[in-house]
N, C-alpha and C positions, 0 to 999 in steps of 0.2 A: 641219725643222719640218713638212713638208708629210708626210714617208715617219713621222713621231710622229702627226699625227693620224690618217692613212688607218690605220696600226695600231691606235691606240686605238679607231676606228671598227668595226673587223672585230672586237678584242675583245666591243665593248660588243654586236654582230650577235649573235655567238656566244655571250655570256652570254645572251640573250633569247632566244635558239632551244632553248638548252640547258631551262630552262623550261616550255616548251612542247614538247619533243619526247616524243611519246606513251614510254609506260612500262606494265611489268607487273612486280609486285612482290609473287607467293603464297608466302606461306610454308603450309605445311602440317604439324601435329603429328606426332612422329615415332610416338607412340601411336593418333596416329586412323586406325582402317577406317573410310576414304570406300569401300570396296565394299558395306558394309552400311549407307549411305548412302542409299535411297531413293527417301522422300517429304520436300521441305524447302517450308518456309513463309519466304517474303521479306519482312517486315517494309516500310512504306516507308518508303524513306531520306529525310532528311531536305534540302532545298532546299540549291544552295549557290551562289556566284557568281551571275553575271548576268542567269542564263536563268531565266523565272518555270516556277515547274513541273518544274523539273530532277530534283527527288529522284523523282518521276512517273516522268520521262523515264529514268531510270538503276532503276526498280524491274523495269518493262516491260521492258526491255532485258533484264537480270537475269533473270529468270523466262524470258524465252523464250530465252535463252540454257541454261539448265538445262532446260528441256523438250525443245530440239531434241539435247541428250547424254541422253536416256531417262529424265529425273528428273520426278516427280511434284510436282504445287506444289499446294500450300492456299492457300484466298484467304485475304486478308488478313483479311476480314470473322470467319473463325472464329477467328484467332488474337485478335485486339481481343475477340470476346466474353470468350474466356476470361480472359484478361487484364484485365477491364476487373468480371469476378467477382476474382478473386483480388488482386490490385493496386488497384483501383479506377480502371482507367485510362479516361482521358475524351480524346474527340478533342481533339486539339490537342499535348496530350504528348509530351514526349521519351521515348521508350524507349534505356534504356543496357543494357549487359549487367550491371550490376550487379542492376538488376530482377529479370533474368533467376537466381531463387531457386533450389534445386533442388526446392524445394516446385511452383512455377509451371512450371519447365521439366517436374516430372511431370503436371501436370495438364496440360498445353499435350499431353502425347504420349500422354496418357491418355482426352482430349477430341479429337484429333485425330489421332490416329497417325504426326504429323511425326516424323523423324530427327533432324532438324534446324531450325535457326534462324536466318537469313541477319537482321542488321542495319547498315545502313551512313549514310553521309550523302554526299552530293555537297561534295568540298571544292573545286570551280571548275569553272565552266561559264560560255563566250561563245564570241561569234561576232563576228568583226571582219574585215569584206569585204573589207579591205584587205590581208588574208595570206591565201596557199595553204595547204591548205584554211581554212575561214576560221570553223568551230568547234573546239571544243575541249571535251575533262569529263572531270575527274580526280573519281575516288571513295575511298571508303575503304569498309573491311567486316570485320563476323567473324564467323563462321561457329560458333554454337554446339549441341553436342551435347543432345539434350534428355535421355539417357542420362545422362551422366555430368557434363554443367553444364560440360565443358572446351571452351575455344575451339579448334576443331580446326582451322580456315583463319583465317587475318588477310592481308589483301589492301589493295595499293594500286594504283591501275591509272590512267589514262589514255590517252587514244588523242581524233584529229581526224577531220574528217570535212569533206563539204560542205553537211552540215546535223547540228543538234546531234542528233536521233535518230540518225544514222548513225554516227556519233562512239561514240553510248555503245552502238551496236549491236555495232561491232566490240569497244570495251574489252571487252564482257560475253561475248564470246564466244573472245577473245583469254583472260580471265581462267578461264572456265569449261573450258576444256579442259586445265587444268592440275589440272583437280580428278581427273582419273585417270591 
C-alpha cells in the first residue's frame, strides 16, 4: 500500500512538472526567406494567465529579443494607426490574423515598410513562490508576411524564471534565435 501511494505520488510530481517545464515550439514555412526579413512590427499580445499586464510583459520581451538579433521594430503606435484607417480598429480589440487582408497587410508595408507582422497572446503566466523558479509564461505567436499574407513562423514557447520579466526574457530570446 505504502510503495502504491509513494508511486502514485512521483507520478502525479511528474505530471505537474511535465506542465510547467519550459518549452520551444517554431515551426517555420518551408517557403519563407526570414533573410529578407528586416524590419518587423510586434503587434501586442494579448494578456493571459495570472500576471496583470503579461501580454506587455511578453511584447517587450519579444521586440528586444528581435532587436538584439539586428532586426528593426516599428512601434506599435504606427501599425494601430494604419489599421485603425483600414479596419476601423479601436483600442481595446482583438487583432486575429484573419484581419490581417492582403489589402491591409499592403498598406501596413506600404505605410510602414514592415516585412513582417508578429501577433500573439500570452496563454499562461504566474508566479508561485513556492516552486523553483517560481514564475513561469507560455505564449503563442505567428509571424505574418506583409508580402505575401502567409504565416511564415507559428510559435509556441515557454520558459521560468525568478521574476516573470525574466521568464519571458529568456522564452523570447530562446524563440528568436531560431528565427535564423
Amino acid at each position: 500500500m505504502r510503495k502504491t501511494l509513494i508511486l502514485l505520488l512521483v507520478i502525479w510530481i511528474l505530471t505537474f512538472l511535465a506542465c510547467i517545464i519550459p518549452t520551444s515550439n517554431v515551426v517555420i514555412s518551408p517557403t519563407a526567406n526570414l533573410a529578407a526579413i528586416k524590419k518587423i512590427a510586434v503587434w501586442k499580445f494579448r494578456d493571459g494567465g495570472r500576471i496583470q499586464n503579461s501580454g506587455d510583459i511578453a511584447t517587450t520581451a519579444i521586440e528586444s529579443a528581435l532587436i538584439e538579433r539586428g532586426y528593426r521594430i516599428v512601434p506599435y503606435s504606427q501599425i494601430r494607426e494604419v489599421l485603425s484607417v483600414e479596419i476601423g480598429f479601436r483600442e481595446g480589440m482583438a487583432l486575429d490574423s484573419g484581419m490581417l487582408t492582403p489589402r491591409v497587410l499592403s498598406r501596413i508595408k506600404q505605410e510602414t515598410g514592415v516585412d513582417a507582422i508578429i501577433i500573439g497572446s500570452v496563454t499562461n503566466a504566474f508566479c508561485d513562490f513556492a516552486m523553483l523558479p517560481p514564475c513561469f509564461i507560455e505564449v503563442s505567436f505567428k509571424m505574418v508576411s506583409t508580402q505575401s499574407g502567409e504565416i511564415i513562423v507559428s510559435a509556441n514557447a515557454s520558459d521560468d524564471g525568478y521574476s516573470i520579466q525574466k521568464a519571458a526574457q529568456q522564452m523570447a530570446q530562446k524563440v528568436v534565435a531560431k528565427f535564423r
